[in-house]
C-alpha positions as CSV (number, residue, x, y, z in Angstrom):
1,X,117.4,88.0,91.3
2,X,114.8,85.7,89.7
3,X,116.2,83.0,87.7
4,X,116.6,83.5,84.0
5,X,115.2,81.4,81.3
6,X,115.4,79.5,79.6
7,X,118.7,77.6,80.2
8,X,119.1,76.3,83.6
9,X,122.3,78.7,85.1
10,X,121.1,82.0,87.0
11,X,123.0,84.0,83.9
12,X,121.3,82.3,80.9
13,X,119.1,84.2,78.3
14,X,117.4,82.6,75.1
15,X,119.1,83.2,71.8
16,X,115.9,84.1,69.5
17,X,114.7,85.2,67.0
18,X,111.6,87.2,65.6
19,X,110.2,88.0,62.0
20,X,106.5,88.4,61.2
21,X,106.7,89.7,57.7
22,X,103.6,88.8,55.1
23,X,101.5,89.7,57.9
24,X,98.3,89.4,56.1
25,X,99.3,85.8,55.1
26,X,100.2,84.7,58.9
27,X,97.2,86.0,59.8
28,X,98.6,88.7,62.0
29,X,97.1,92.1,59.5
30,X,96.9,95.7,61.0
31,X,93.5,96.2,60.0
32,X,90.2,95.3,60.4
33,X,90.5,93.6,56.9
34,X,93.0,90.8,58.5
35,X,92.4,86.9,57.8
36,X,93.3,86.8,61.3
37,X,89.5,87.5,62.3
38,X,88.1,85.3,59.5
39,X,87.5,81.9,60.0
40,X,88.9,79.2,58.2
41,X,88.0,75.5,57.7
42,X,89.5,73.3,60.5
43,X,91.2,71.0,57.8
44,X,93.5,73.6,56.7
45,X,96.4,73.2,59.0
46,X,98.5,76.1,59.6
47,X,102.3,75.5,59.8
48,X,104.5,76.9,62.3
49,X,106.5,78.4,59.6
50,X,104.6,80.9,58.5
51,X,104.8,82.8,61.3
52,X,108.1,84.3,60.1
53,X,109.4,85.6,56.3
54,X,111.9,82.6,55.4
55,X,110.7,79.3,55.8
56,X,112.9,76.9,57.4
57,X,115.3,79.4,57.7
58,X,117.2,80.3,60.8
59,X,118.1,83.9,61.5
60,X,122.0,84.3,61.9
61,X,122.8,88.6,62.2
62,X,123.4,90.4,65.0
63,X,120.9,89.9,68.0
64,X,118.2,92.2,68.8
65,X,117.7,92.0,72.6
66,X,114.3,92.0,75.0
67,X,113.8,91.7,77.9
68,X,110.9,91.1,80.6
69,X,110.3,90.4,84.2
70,X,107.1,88.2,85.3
71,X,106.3,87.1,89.0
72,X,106.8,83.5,89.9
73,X,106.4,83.0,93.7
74,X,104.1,80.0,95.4
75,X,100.8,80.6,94.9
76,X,101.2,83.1,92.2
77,X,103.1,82.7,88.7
78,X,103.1,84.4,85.3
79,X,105.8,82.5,83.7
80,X,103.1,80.8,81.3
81,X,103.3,84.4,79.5
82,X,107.0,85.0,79.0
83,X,107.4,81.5,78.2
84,X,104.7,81.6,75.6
85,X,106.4,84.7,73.9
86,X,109.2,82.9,73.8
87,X,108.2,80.2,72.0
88,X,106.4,82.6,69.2
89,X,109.7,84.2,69.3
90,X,111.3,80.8,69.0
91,X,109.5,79.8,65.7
92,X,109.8,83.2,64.0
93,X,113.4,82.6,65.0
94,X,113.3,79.5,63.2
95,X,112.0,81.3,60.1
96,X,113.9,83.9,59.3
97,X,114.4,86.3,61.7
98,X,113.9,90.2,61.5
99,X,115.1,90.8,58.5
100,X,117.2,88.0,59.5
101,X,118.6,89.4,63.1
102,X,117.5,86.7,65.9
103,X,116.2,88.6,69.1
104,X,117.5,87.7,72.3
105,X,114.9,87.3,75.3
106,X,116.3,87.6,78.4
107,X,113.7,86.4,81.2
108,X,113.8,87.9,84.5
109,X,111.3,85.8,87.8
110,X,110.8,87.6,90.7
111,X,109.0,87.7,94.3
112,X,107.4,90.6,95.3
113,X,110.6,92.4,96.1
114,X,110.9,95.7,95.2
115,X,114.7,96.3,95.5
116,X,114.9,92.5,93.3
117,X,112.7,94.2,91.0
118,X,114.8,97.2,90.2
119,X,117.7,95.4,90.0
120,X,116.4,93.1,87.3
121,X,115.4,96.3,85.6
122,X,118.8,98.0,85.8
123,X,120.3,94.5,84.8
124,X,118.4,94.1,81.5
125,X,119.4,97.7,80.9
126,X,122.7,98.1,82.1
127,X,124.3,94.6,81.2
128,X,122.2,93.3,79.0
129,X,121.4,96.1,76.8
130,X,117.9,95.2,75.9
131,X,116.5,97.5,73.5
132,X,112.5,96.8,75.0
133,X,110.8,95.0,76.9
134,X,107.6,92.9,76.3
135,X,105.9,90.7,78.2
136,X,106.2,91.8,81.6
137,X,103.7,90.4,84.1
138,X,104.6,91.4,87.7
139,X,101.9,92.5,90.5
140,X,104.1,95.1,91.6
141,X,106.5,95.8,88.4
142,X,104.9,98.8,87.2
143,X,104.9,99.9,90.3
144,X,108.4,99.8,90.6
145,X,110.2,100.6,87.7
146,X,107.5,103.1,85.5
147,X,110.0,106.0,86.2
148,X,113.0,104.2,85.5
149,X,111.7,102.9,82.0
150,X,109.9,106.1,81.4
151,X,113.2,107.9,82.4
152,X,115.0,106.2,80.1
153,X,112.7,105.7,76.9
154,X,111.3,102.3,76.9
155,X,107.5,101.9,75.7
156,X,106.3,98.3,77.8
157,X,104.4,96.2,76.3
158,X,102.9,94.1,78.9
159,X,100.2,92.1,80.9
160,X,99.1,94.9,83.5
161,X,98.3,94.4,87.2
162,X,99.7,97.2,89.5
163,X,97.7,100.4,88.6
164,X,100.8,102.5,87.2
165,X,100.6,99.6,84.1
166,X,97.1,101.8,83.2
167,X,97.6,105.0,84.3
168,X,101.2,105.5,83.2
169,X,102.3,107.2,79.6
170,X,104.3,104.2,78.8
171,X,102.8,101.3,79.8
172,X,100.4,99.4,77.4
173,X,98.7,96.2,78.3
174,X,97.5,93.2,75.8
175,X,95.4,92.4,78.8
176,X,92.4,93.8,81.2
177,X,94.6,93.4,84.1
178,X,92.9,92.1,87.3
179,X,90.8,95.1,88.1
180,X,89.0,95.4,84.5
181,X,88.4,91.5,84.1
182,X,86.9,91.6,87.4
183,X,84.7,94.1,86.1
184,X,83.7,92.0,84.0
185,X,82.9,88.9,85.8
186,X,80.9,91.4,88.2
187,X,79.2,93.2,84.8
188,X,77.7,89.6,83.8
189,X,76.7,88.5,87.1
190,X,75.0,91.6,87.4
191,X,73.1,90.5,83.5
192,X,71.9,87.8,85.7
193,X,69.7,89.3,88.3
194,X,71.7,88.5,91.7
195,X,70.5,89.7,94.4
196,X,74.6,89.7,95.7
197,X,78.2,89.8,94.7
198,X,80.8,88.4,97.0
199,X,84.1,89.4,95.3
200,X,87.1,87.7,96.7
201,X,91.3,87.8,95.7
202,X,94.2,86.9,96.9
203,X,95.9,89.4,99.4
204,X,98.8,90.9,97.5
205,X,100.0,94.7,96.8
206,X,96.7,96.3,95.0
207,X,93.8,94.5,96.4
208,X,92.2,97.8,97.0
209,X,92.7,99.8,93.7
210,X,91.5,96.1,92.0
211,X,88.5,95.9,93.8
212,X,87.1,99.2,93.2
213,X,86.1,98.4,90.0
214,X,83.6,95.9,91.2
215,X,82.6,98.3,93.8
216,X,81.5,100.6,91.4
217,X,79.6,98.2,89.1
218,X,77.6,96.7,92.4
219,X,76.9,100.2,93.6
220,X,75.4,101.8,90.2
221,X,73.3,98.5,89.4
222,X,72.0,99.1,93.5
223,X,73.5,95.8,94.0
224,X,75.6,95.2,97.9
225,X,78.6,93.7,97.3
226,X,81.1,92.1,99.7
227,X,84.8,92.3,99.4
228,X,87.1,89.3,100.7
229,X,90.8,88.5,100.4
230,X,92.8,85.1,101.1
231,X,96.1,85.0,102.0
232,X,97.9,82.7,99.3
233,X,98.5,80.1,98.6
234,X,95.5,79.0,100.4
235,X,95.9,76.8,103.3
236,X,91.8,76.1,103.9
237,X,89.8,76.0,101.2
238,X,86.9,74.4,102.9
239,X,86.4,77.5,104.9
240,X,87.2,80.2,102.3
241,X,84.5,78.4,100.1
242,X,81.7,78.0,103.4
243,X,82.5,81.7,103.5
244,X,81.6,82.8,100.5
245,X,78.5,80.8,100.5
246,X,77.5,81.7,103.4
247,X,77.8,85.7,102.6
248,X,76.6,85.5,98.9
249,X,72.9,83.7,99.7
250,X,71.1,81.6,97.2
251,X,70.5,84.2,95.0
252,X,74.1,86.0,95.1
253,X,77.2,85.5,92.7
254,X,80.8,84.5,94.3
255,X,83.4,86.1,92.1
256,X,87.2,85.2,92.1
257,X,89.9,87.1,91.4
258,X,93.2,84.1,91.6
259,X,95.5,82.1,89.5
260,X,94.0,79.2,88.1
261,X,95.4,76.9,91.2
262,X,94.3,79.0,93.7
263,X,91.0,79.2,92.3
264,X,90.7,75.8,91.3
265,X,91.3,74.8,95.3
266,X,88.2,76.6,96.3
267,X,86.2,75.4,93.0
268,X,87.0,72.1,94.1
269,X,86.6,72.3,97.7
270,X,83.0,74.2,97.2
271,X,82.2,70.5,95.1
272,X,83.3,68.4,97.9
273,X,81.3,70.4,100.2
274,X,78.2,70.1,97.9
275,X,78.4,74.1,97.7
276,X,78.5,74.7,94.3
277,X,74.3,75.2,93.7
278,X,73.8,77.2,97.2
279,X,74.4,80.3,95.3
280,X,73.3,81.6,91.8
281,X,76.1,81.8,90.1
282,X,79.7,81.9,90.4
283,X,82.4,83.7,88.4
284,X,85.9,84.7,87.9
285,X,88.6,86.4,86.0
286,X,90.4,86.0,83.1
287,X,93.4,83.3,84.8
288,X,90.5,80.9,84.9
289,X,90.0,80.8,81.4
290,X,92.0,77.8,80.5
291,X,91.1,74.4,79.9
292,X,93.6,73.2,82.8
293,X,90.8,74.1,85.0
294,X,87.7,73.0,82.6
295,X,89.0,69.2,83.1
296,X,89.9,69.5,86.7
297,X,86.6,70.5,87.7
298,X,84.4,68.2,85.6
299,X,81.4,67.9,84.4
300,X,79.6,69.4,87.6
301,X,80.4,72.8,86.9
302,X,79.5,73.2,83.4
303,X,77.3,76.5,83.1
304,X,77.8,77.2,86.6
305,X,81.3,79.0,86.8
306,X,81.0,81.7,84.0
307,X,84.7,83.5,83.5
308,X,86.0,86.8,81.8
309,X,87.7,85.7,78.6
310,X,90.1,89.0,78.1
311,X,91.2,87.8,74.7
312,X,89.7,85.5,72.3
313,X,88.2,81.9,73.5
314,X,90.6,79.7,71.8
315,X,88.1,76.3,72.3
316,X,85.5,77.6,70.3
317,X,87.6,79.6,67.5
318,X,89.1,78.7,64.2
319,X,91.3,81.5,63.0
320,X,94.6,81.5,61.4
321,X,95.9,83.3,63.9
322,X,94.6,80.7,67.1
323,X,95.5,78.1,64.5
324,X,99.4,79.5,64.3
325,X,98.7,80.1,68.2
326,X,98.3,76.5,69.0
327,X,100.7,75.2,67.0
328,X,103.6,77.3,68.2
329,X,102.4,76.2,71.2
330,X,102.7,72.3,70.9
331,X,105.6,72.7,68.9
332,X,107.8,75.0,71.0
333,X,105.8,75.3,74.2
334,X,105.0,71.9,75.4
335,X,108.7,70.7,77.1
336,X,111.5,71.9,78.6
337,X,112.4,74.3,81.1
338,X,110.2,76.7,79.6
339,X,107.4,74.7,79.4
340,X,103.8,76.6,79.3
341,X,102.4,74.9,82.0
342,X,98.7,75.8,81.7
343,X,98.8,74.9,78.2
344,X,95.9,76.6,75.8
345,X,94.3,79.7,78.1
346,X,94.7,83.4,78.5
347,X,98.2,83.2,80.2
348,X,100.0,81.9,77.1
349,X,97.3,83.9,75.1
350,X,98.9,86.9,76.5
351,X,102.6,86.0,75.7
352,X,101.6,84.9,72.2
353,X,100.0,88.5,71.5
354,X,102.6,90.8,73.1
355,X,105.3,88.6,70.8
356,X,103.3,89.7,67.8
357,X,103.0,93.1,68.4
358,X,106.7,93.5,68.9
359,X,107.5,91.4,65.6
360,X,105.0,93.7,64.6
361,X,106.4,96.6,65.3
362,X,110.1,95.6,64.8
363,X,109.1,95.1,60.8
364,X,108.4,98.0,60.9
365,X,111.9,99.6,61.6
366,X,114.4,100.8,58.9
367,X,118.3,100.9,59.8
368,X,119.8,100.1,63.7
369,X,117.3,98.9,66.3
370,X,117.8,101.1,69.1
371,X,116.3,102.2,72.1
372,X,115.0,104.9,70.6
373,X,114.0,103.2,67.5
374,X,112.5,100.2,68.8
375,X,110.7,102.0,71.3
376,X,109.1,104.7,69.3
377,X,108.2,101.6,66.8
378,X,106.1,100.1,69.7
379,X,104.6,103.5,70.2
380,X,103.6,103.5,66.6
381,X,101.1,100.3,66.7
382,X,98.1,101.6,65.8
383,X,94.2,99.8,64.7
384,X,96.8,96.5,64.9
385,X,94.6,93.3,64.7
386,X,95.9,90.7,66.9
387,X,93.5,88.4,65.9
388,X,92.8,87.6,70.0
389,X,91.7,90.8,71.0
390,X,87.6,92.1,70.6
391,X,89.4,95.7,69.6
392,X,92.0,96.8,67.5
393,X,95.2,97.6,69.2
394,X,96.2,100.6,69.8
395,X,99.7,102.0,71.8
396,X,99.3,105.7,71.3
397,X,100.4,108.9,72.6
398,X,98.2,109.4,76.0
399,X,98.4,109.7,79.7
400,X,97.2,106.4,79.9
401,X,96.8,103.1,78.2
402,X,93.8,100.6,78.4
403,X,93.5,99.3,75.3
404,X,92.1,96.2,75.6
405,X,88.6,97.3,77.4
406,X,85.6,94.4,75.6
407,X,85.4,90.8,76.7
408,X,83.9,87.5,76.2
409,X,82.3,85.5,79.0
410,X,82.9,82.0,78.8
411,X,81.9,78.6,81.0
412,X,83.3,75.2,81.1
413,X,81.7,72.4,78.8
414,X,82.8,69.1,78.9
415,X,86.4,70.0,79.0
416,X,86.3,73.3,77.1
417,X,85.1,77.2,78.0
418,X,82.7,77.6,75.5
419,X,81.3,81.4,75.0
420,X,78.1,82.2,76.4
421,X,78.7,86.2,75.4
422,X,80.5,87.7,73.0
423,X,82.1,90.8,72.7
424,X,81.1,93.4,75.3
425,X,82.4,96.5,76.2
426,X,83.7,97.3,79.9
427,X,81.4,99.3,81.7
428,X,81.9,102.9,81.9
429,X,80.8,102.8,85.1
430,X,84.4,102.4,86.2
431,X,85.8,105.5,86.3
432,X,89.0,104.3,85.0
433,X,87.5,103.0,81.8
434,X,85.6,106.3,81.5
435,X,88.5,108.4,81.8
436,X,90.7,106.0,79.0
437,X,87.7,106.8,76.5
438,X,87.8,110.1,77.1
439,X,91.4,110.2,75.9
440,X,91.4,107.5,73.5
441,X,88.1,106.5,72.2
442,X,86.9,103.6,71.9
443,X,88.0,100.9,69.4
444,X,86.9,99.2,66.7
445,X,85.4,95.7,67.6
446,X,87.0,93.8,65.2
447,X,85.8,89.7,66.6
């Protein structure tokens, strides 16, 4: 099994806590009415307190415990997510707790192993008797263990990759997953008149069901579209760069699809090779969304790269709720073994709104927290403002579960990703997001 965090034995969980109460006041509403989308002045500092109901005051009852698995294997890690939730659930801890019970977050890693996987699952279940999970971030987890959590009545609350996290009745995503974000990174290049997309991602389980999202896009808008995967982590980025040059043309767009790292080592080698102007444009998913990446490509490829932003662009907004975000994160998320390593970005976004859904939704419960209670609590979240997402957020009762489906497009400037569009729906166009609308609608645009 993966190690589990965030004290260093292989048997260690986190003793935490999690309270949102005066929800309206933190920021954190249900409605489109929240303070969370209205912007404050950036002088009014936002403590780390009031993310829970007691100030100052540490939660001391009986433990309520979560759980979540997230891959961390070379070339590809998620751990910026769980550990992000677990400083929100840190500070909440700090403050007073769920009606004052701490929560317990036990963190699972694991590598692309199926039978490791399950056993994590059955662990959490059977030994640590976690009453939900949130926060799992796995390229093959939902792949894995739908039946087993649907068997036994837990509602996820995740950041989706494998397909079964979207088309699976209990499965619900803060994020677009690979496959929409990629949609849109195609969907704006395609706003820009290229003549060519070269889509390229790193060769793991569900290239193909990822990539036929952009397929789609490219083939309604008339536009050929080439489809590339690297093995990871990548060993020669010179040529993986000279390739997708090469096959995109001086009017095309080369879209990525990695963790910031990986896509940072092609960035970087297509600058040393003088590549990065042979093309039109180039673009990429939501991991690249972080200003780690802005400041280690420089200044050469502001309002070149232009990336998917699935949840709010934190550089560019003043909220209460990326106020509270940020400083939970430099108070609780910037050391130790749980350090969030990519720092501000849609990672620890993602961990930091999947946290406040739960708290959310754990307010919410009256008597025991229970499978069955906690669970059909998370199933309850409906028209939730998370202050990060375009939509209102919304679990529900349906075969499937894509309820974050309208981005932002953002670019590096000096440093930051600055927005350069906001808030556009995923194209219909992908039968997937056609088929969630038909079930669910489509939400309210509440940023």
């Amino acid at each position: 099994m993966g190690m589990r965090g965030p004290v260093p034995h292989a048997r260690a969980f986190a003793a935490l806590a999690a309270a949102i109460g005066l929800l309206a006041m933190a920021g954190c509403g249900s409605s489109s009415t929240s303070p969370s989308s209205t912007p404050t002045s950036s002088s009014t500092a936002v403590k780390t307190s009031s993310c829970g109901t007691k100030a100052g005051v540490k939660a001391t009852g009986t433990p309520i415990p979560l759980g979540v698995i997230v891959t961390n294997e070379p070339g590809t890690s998620f751990t910026d997510i769980s550990n992000m939730a677990l400083a929100y659930f840190t500070c909440v801890n700090d403050n007073g707790g769920i009606k004052g019970h701490p929560i317990k977050y036990y963190i699972e890693t694991e590598q692309t192993n199926p039978a490791q996987i399950a056993a994590e699952a059955k662990q959490l279940v059977d030994t640590d008797h976690v009453v939900g999970i949130v926060g799992n971030t796995s390229i093959i987890e939902c792949s894995v263990d739908y039946a087993y959590w649907q068997k036994l009545g837990y509602d996820i609350i995740d950041s989706g990759i494998a397909p079964q996290c979207w088309s699976t009745p209990n499965s619900a995503a803060v994020n677009m997953g690979p496959r929409y974000s990629s949609d849109g990174a195609v969907q704006y290049a395609l706003t820009q008149h290229v003549s060519k997309i070269v889509f390229d991602q790193s060769d793991v389980p569900g290239t193909q069901y990822i990539a036929a999202g952009p397929a789609a896009l490219a083939k309604a808008a008339h536009v050929p579209i080439v489809q590339l995967t690297e093995p990871v982590p990548i060993s020669d980025a010179d040529a993986v760069a000279i390739k997708e040059v090469d096959d995109a043309g001086p009017n095309g767009a080369v879209v990525l699809n990695f963790t910031p790292p990986e896509a940072l080592v092609i960035l970087q080698a297509a600058q040393k090779l003088g590549l990065e102007d042979k093309v039109k444009l180039w673009g990429c998913s939501t991991p690249c969304n972080t200003d780690y990446l802005a400041t280690s490509l420089g200044a050469k490829w502001d309002h070149k790269l232009f990336v998917n932003a699935e949840l709010t662009p934190p550089d560019v907004t003043n909220t209460t709720t990326m106020k509270l975000y940020k400083a939970i994160y430099q108070q609780y998320g910037t050391s130790g073994p749980n350090k969030v390593s990519g720092g501000i970005g849609s990672f620890s976004q993602m961990g930091f709104t999947e946290a406040e859904i739960a708290v959310h939704a754990l307010e919410t419960i009256t008597g025991p927290y229970t499978v069955a209670s906690v669970n059909a609590a998370f199933k309850a979240v409906t028209n939730f403002n998370t202050g990060m997402n375009c939509q209102l957020w919304t679990y529900g009762n349906y075969s499937m579960h894509i309820p974050n489906n309208e981005d932002y497009t953002v670019t590096p400037d000096n440093g930051k990703m600055v927005t350069v569009q906001g808030c556009t729906l995923i194209s219909s166009v992908d039968p997937q997001i056609a088929a969630y609308r038909k079930l669910a609608g489509t939400a309210k645009t509440v940023q």
